[in-house]
VOBA-1610 file (N, C-alpha, C; in pm, whole numbers, padded with zeros to 5 digits, always signed):
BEGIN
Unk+01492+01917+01329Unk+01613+01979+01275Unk+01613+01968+01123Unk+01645+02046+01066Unk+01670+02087+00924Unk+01765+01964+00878Unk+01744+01908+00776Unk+01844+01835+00713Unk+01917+01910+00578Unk+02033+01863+00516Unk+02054+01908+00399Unk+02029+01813+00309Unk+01923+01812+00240Unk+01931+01659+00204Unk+01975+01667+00089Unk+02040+01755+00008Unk+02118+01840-00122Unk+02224+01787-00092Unk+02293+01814+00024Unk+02412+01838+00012Unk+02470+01738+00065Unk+02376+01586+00122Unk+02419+01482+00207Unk+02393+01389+00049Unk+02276+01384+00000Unk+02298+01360-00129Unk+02463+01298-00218Unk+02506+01526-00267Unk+02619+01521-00318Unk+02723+01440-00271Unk+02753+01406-00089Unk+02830+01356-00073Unk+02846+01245-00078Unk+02698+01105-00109Unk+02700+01020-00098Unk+02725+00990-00224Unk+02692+01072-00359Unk+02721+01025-00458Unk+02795+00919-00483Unk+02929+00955-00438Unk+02988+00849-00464Unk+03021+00670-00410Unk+02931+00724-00323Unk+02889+00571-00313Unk+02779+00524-00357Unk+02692+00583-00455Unk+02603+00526-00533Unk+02701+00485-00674Unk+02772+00562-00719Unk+02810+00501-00808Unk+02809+00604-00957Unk+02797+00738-00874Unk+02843+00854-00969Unk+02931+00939-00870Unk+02901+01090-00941Unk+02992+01171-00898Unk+02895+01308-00853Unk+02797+01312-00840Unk+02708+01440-00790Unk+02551+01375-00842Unk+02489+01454-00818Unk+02318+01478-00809Unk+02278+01588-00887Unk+02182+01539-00952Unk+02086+01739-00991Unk+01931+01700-00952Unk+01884+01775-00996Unk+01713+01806-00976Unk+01673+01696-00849Unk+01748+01764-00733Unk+01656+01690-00614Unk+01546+01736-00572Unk+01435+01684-00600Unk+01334+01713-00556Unk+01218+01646-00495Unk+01138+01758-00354Unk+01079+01650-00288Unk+00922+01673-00361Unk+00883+01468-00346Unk+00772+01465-00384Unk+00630+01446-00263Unk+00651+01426-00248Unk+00554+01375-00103Unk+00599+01384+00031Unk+00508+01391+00119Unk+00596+01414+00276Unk+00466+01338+00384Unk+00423+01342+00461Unk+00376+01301+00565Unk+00414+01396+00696Unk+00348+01343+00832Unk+00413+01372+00934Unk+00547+01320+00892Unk+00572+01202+00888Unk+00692+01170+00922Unk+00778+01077+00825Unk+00727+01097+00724Unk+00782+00989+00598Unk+00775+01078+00468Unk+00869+01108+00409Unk+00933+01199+00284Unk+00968+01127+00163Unk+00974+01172+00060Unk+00972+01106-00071Unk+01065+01193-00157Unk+01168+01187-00203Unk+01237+01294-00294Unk+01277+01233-00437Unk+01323+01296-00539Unk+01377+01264-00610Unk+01480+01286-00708Unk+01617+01239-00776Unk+01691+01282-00796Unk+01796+01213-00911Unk+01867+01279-00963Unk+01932+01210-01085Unk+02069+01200-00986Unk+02112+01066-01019Unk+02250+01034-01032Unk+02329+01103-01157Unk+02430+01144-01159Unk+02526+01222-01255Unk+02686+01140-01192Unk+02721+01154-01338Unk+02864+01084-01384Unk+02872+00993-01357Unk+02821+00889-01368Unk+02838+00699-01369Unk+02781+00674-01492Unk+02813+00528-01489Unk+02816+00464-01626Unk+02682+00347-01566Unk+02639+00314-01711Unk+02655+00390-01823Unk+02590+00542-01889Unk+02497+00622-01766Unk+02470+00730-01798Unk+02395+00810-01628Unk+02328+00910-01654Unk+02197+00977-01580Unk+02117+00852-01522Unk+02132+00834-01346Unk+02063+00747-01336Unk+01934+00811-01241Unk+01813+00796-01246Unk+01687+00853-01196Unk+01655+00738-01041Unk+01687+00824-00934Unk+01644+00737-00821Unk+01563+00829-00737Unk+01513+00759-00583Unk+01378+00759-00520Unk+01455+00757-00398Unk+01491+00877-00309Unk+01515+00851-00142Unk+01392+00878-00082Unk+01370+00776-00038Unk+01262+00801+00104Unk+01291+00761+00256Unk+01302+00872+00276Unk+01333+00867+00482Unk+01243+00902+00573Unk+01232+00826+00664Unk+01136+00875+00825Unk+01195+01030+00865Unk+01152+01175+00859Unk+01186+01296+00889Unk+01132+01258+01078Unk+01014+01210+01096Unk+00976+01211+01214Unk+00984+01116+01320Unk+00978+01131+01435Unk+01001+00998+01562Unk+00950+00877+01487Unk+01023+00738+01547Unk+00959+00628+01496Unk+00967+00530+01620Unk+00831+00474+01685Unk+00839+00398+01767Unk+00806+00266+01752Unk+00872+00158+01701Unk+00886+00042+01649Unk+00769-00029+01721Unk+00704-00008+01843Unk+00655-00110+01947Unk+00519-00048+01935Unk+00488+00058+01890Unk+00337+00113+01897Unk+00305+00162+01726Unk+00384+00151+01632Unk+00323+00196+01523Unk+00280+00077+01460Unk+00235+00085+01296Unk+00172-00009+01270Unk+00282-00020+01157Unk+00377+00077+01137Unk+00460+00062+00973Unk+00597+00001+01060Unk+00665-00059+00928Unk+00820-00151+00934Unk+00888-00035+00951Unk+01003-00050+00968Unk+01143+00058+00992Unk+01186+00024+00836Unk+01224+00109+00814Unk+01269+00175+00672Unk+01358+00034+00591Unk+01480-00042+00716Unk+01515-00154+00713Unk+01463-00266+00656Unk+01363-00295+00779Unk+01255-00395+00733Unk+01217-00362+00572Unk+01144-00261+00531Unk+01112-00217+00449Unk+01224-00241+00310Unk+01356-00223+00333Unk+01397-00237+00215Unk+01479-00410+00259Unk+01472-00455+00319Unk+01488-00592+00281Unk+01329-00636+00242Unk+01264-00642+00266Unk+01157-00659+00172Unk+01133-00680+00039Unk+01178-00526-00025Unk+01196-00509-00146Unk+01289-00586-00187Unk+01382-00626-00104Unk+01501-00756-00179Unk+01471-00888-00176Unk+01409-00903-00081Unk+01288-01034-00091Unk+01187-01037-00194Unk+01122-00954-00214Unk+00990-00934-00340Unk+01102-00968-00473Unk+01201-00921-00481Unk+01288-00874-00635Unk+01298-01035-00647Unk+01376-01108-00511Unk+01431-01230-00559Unk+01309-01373-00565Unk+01228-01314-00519Unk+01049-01408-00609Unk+01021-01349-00683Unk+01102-01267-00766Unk+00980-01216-00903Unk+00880-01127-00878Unk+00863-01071-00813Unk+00728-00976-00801Unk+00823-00818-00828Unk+00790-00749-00907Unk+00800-00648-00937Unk+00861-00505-00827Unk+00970-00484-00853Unk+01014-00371-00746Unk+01056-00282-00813Unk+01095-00168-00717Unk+01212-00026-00773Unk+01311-00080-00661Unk+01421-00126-00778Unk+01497-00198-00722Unk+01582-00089-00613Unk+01616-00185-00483Unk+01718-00115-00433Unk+01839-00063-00429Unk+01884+00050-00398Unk+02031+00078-00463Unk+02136+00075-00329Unk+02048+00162-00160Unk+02106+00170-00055Unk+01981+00172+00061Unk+02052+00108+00163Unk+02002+00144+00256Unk+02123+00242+00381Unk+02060+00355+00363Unk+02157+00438+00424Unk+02185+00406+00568Unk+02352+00460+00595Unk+02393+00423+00711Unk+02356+00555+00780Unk+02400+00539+00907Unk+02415+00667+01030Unk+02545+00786+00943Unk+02594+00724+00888Unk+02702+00828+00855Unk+02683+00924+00730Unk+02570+00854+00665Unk+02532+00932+00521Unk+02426+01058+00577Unk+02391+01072+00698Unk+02331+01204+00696Unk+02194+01234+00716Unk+02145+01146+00636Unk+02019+01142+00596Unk+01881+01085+00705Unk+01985+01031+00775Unk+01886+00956+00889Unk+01845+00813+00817Unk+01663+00748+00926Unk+01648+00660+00876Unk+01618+00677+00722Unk+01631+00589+00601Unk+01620+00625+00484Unk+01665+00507+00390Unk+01640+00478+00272Unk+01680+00395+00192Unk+01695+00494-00005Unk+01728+00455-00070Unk+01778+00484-00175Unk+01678+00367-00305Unk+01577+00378-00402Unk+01554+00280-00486Unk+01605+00368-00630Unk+01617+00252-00731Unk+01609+00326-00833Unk+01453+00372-00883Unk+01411+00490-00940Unk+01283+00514-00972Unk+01240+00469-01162Unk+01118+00438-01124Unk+01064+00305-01227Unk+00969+00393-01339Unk+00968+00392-01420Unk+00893+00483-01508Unk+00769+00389-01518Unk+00644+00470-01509Unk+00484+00413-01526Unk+00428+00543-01446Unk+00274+00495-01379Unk+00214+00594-01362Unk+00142+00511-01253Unk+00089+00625-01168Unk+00041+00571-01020Unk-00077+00681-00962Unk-00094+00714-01062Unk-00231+00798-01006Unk-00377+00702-01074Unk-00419+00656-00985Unk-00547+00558-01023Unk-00644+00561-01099Unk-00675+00762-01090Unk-00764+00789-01198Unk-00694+00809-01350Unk-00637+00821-01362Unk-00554+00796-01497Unk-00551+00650-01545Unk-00493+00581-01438Unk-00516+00439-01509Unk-00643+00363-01546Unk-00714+00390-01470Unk-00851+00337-01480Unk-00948+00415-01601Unk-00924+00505-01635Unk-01021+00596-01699Unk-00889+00646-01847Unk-00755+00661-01852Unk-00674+00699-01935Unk-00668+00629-02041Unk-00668+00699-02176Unk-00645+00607-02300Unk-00516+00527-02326Unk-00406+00607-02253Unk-00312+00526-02221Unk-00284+00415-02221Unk-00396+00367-02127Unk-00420+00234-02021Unk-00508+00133-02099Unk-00560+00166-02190Unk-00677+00100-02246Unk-00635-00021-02285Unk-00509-00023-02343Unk-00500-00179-02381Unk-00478-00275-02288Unk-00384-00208-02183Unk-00359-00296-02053Unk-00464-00320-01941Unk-00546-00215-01959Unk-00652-00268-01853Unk-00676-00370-01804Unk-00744-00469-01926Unk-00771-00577-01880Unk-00709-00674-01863Unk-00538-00651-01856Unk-00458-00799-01772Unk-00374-00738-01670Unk-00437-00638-01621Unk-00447-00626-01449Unk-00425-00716-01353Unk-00556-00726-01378Unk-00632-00801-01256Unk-00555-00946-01251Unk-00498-00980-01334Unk-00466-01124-01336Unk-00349-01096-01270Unk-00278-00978-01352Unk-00146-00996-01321Unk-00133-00943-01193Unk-00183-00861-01122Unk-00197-00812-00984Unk-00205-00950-00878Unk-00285-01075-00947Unk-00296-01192-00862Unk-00174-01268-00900Unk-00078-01276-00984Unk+00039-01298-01005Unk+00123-01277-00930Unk+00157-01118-00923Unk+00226-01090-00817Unk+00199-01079-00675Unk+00082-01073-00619Unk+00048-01117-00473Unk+00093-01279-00447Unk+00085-01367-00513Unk+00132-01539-00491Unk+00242-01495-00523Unk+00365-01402-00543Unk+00480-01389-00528Unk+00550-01345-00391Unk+00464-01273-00353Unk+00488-01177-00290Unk+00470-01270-00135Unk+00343-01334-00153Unk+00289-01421-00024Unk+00364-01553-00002Unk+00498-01576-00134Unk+00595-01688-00134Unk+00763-01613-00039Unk+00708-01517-00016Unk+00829-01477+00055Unk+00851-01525+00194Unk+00967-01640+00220Unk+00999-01656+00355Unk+00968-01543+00447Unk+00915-01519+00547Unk+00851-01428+00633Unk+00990-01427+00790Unk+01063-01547+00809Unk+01110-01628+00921Unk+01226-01483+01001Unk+01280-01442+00873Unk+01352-01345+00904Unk+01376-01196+00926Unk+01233-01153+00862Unk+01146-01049+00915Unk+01090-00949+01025Unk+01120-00871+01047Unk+01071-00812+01166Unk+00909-00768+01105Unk+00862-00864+01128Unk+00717-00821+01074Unk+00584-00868+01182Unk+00503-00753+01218Unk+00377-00801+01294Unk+00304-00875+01265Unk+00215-00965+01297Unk+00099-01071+01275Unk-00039-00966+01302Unk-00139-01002+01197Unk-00249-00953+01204Unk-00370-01039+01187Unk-00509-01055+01220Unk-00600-01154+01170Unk-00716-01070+01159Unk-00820-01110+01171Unk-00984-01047+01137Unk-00959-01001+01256Unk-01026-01087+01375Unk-01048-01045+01487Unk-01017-00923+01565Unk-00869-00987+01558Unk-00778-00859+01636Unk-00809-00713+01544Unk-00842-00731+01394Unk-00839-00611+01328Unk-00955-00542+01341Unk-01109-00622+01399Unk-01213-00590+01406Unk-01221-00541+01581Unk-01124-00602+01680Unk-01175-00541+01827Unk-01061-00417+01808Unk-00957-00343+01740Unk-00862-00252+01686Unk-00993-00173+01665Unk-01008-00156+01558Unk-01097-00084+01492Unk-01243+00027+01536Unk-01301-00139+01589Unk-01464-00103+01692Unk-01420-00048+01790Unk-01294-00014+01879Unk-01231+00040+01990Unk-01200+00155+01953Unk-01151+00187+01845Unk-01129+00339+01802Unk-01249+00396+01715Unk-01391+00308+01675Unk-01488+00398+01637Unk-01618+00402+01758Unk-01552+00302+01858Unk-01655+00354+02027Unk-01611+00468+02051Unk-01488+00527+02036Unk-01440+00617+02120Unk-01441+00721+02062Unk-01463+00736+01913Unk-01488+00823+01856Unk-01627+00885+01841Unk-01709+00831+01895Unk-01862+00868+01948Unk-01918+00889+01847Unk-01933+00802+01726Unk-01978+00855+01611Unk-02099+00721+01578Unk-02191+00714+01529Unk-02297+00620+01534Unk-02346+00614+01355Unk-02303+00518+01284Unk-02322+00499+01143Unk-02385+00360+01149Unk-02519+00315+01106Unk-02596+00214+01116Unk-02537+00129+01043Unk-02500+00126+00896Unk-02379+00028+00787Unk-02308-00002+00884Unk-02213+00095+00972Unk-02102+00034+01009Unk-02092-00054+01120Unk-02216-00024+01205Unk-02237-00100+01311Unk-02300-00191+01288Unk-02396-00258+01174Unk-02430-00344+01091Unk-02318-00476+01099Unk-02198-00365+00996Unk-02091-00449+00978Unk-02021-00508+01025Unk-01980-00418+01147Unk-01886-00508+01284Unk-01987-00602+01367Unk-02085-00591+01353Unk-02210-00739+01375Unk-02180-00834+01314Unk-02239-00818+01179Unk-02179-00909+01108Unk-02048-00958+01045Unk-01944-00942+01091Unk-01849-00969+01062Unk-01737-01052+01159Unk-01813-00968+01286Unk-01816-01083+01424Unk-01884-01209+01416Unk-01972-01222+01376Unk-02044-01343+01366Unk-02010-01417+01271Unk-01918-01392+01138Unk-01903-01483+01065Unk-01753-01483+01017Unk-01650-01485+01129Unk-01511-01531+01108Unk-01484-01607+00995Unk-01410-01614+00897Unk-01354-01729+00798Unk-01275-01855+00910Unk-01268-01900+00860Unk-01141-02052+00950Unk-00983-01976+00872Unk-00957-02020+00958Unk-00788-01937+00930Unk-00716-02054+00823Unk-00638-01980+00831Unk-00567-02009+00703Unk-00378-01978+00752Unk-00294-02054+00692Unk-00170-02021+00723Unk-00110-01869+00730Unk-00030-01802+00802Unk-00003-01667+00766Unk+00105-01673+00670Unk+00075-01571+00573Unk+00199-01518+00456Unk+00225-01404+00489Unk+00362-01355+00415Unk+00387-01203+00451Unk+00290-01113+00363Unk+00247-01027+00416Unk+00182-00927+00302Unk+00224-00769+00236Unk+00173-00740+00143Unk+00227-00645+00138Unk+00155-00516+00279Unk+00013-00512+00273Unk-00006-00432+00327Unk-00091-00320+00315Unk-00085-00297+00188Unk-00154-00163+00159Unk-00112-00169-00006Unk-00175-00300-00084Unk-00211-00310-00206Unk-00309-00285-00290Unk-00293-00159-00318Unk-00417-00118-00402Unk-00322-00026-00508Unk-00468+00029-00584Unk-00456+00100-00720Unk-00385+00231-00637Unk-00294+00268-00706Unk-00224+00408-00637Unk-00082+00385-00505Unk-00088+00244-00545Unk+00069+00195-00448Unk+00110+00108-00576Unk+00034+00095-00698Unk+00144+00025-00755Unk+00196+00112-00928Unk+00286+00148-00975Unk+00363+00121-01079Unk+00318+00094-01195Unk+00157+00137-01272Unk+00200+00105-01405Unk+00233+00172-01499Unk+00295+00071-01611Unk+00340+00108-01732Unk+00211+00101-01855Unk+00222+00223-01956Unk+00069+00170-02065Unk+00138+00071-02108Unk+00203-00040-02165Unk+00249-00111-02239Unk+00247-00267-02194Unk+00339-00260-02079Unk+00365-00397-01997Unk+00275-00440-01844Unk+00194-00314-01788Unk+00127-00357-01707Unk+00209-00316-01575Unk+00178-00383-01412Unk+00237-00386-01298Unk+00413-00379-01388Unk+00482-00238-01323Unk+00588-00244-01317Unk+00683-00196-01184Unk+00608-00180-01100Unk+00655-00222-00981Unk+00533-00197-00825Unk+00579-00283-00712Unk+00449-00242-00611Unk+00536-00143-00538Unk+00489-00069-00487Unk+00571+00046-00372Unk+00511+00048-00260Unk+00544+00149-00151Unk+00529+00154-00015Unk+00440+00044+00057Unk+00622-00055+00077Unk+00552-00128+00192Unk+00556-00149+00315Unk+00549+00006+00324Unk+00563+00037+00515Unk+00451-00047+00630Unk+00349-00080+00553Unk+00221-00152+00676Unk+00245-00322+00613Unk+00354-00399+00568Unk+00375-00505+00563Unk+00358-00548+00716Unk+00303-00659+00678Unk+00286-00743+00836Unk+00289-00895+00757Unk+00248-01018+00828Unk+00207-01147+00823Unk+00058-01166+00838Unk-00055-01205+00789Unk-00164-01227+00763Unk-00208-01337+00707Unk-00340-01335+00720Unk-00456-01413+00566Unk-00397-01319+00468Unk-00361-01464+00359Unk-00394-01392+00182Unk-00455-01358+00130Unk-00585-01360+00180Unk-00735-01264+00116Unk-00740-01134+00170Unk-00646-01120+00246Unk-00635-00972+00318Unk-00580-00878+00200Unk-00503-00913+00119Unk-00438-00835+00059Unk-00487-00836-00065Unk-00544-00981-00118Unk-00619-00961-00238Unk-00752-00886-00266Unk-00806-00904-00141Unk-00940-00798-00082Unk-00887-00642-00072Unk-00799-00598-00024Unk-00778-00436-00054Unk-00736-00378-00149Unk-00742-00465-00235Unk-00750-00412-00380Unk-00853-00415-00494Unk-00911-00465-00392Unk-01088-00434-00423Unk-01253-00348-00375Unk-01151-00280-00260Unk-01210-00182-00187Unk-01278-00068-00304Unk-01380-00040-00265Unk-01426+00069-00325Unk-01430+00166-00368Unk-01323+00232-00281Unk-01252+00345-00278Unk-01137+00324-00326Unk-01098+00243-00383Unk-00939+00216-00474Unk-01012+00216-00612Unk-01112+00238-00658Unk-01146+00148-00776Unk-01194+00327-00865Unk-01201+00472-00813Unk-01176+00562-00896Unk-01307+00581-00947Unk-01402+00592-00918Unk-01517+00569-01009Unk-01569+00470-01095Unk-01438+00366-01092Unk-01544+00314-01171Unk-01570+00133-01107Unk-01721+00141-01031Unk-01746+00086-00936Unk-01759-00082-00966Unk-01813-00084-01110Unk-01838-00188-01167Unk-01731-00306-01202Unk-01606-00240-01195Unk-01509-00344-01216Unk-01428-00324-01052Unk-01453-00453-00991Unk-01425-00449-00874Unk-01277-00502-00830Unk-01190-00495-00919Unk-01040-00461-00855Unk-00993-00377-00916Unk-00971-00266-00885Unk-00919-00163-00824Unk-00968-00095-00986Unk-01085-00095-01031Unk-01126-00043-01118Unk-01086-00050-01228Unk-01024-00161-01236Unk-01021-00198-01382Unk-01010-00348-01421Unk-01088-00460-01323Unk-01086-00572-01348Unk-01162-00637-01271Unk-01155-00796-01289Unk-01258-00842-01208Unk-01205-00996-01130Unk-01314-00977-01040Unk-01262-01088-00877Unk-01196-01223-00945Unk-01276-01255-01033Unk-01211-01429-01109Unk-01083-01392-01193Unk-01046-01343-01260Unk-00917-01269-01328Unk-00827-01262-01235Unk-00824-01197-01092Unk-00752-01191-00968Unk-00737-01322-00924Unk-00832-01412-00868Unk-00795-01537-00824Unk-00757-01615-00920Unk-00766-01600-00984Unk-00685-01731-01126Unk-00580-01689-01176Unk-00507-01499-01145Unk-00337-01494-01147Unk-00278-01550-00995Unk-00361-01552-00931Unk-00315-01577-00742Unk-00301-01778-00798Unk-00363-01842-00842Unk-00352-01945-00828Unk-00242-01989-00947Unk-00219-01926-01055Unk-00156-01978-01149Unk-00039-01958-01127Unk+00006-01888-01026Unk+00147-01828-00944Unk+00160-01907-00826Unk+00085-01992-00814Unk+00119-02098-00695Unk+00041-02075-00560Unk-00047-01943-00539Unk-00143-01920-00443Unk-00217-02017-00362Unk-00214-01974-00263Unk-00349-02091-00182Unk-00477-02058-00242Unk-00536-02174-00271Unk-00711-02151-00316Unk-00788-02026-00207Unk-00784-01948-00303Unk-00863-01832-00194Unk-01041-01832-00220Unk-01151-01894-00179Unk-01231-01875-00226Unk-01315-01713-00246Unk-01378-01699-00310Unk-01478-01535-00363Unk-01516-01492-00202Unk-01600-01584-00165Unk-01641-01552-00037Unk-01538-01509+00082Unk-01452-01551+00129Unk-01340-01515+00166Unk-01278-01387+00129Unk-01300-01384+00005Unk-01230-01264-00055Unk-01326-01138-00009Unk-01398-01157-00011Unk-01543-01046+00009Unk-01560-01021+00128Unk-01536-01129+00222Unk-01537-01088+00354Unk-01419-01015+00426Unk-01316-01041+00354Unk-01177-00967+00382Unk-01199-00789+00286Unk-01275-00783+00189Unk-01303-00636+00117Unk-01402-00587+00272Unk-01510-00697+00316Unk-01609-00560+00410Unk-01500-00538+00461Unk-01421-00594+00560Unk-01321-00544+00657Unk-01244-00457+00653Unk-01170-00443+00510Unk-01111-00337+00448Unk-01190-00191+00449Unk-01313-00199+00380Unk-01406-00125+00364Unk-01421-00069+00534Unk-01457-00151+00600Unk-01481-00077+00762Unk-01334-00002+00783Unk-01251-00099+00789Unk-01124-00056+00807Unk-01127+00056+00837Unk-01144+00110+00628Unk-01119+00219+00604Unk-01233+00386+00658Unk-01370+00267+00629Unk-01434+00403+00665Unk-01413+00437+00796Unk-01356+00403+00924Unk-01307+00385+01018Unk-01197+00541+01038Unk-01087+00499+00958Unk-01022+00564+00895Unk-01080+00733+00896Unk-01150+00738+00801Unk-01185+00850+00719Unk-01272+00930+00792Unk-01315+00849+00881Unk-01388+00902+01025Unk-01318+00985+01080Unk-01216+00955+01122Unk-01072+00951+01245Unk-01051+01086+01142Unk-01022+01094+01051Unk-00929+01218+00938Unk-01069+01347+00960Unk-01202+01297+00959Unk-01270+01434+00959Unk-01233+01493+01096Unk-01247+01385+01197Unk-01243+01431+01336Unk-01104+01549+01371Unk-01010+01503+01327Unk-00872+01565+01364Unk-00913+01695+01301Unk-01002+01758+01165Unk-00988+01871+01130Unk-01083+01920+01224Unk-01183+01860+01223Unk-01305+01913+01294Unk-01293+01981+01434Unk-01155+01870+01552Unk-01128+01957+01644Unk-01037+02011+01638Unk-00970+02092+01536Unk-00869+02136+01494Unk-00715+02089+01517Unk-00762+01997+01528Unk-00583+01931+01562Unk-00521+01949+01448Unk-00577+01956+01298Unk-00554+01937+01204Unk-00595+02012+01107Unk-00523+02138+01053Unk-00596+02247+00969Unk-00644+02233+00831Unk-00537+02096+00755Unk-00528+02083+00638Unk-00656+02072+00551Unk-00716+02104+00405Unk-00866+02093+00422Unk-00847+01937+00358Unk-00722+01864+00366Unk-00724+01722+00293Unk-00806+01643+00418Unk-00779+01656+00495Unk-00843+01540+00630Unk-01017+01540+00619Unk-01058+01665+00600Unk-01224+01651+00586Unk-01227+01625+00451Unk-01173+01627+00328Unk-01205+01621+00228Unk-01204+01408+00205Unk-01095+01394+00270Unk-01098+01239+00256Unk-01205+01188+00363Unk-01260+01246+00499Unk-01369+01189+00573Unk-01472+01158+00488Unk-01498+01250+00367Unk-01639+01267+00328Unk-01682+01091+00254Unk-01520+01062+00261Unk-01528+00898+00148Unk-01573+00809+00275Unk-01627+00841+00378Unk-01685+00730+00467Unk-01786+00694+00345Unk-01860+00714+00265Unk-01970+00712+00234Unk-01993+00612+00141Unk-01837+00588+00039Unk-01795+00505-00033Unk-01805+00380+00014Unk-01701+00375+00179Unk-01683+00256+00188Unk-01878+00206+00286Unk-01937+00295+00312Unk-02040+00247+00303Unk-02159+00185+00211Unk-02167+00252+00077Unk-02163+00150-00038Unk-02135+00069-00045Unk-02020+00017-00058Unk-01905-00103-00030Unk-01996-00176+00041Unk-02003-00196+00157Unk-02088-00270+00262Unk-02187-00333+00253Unk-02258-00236+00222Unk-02400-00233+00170Unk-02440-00373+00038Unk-02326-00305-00047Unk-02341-00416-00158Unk-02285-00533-00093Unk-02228-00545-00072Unk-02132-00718-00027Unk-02209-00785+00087Unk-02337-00688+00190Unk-02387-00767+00296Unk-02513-00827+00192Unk-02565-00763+00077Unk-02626-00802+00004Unk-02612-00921-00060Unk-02465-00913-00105Unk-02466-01012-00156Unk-02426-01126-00093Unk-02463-01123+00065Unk-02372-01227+00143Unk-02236-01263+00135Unk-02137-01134+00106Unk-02004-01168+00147Unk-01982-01268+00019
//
């Protein structure tokens, strides 16, 4: 069904804390997750610039892998009150505002397209306190009481028999990858306490500014409870890093810079190795992933030419692999 999301907007205005809306406009969409954006008008002290994002499509709490919009923005009120960087919240909408499931942030000025940051003159001065500060805010983020959370538990294992179950069935035979789920079976880390995570921390979910660096993390719909190398590792995936391969977080910094903001923020000692073995996983994860996206165009479930265009990055995260079984994890 059609929403008005103009005109459910205007009416909520005033419970944001003006008197109308202009330039709503949508930025992103999904099957089932939408992104718009829009000025607050007539509150004080001026034009305020915010971010609705709502579930447009079914949401089945018990079989997906993302939080309910809920979860999701208490989150963000959890991250704000440890210090880790947000677009702060303004609402989480009720049943009566219209809009469905949905929440309200204010929107954060910086930039979030990866190849810009990594490669932009912009960026040049901040580049290199990234990486630290990216491990800053993950030991913020991983200090968040978890107790009250509607959040799933995840580990290697379970993420590696997930995975190898949906690339058996996908009948597809890649020697790296079957390499990898070998070895990666065979050499479990020892566990470690679970923290909350974000989820899906990489270059292009977070917020920067050229000036000040991380100014906020966004979409944390695949938050769960985990290992902390889970999250410091997917931001070192291969395919987050934009071309430029050599600086291995998220292309513009490096692994010791990351663990020494994670520890100076109060982090558990994450060792390199650990960390590397949580990137192959990511790396399979993903080429996993990108598998699954050619397939849907290929049997046309899926017309878009984005789904084969992102399969073709299996190839990346096979690189990825390649180097890290080299270097023994």
């Amino acid at each position: 069904m059609e929403v008005d999301i103009l005109g459910h907007l205007q009416a909520l205005a005033p419970k944001l804390g003006g008197t109308g809306v202009e330039g709503v406009q949508r930025l992103s969409g999904g099957a089932s997750m939408e992104t718009w954006a829009f000025t607050l008008v007539g509150g004080a002290p001026g034009p305020a610039e915010m971010i609705l994002r709502r579930r447009s499509g079914p949401f089945n709490a018990a079989e997906s892998r993302s939080t309910s919009l809920a979860t999701e923005a208490a989150l963000i009120q959890a991250a704000h009150h440890v210090g880790a960087p947000v677009a702060p919240l303004v609402r989480l909408c009720e049943p009566e505002d219209g809009l469905g499931e949905a929440h309200i942030t204010g929107r954060v000025a910086g930039e979030t397209l990866g190849r810009k940051i990594v490669a932009g003159e912009a960026f040049a001065a901040i580049r290199p306190r990234l990486a630290r500060q990216c491990g800053q805010i993950l030991a913020r983020i991983h200090s968040i009481p978890g107790e009250a959370l509607d959040l799933k538990t995840a580990d290697a294992l379970g993420e590696l028999d997930r995975y190898e179950a949906i690339y058996r069935a996908s009948g597809a035979r890649r020697p790296v990858l079957e390499l990898a789920f070998h070895h990666l079976r065979g050499n479990l880390p020892p566990p470690l306490p679970d923290v909350v995570l974000h989820g899906d921390f990489r270059n292009g979910n977070l917020m920067i500014h050229p000036e000040t660096g991380v100014a906020a993390v966004l979409d944390w719909e695949l938050s769960h409870r985990g290992d902390p190398a889970e999250d410091l590792s997917w931001l070192c995936v291969n395919s987050w890093r934009f071309g430029r391969s050599h600086l291995p977080v998220g292309g513009f910094g490096h692994y010791q810079d990351l663990l020494d903001g994670y520890a100076e923020a109060g982090g558990t000692a994450i060792s390199l190795p650990r960390l590397r073995y949580w990137q192959a996983l990511g790396s399979l994860k993903w080429g996993v992933m990108c598998l699954m996206m050619y397939a849907s165009y290929a049997s046309g479930a899926t017309p878009s030419v984005e789904r084969p265009m992102i399969g073709r990055r299996v190839s990346e995260t096979e690189l990825d692999l390649v180097h890290l079984l080299e270097v023994g994890l």
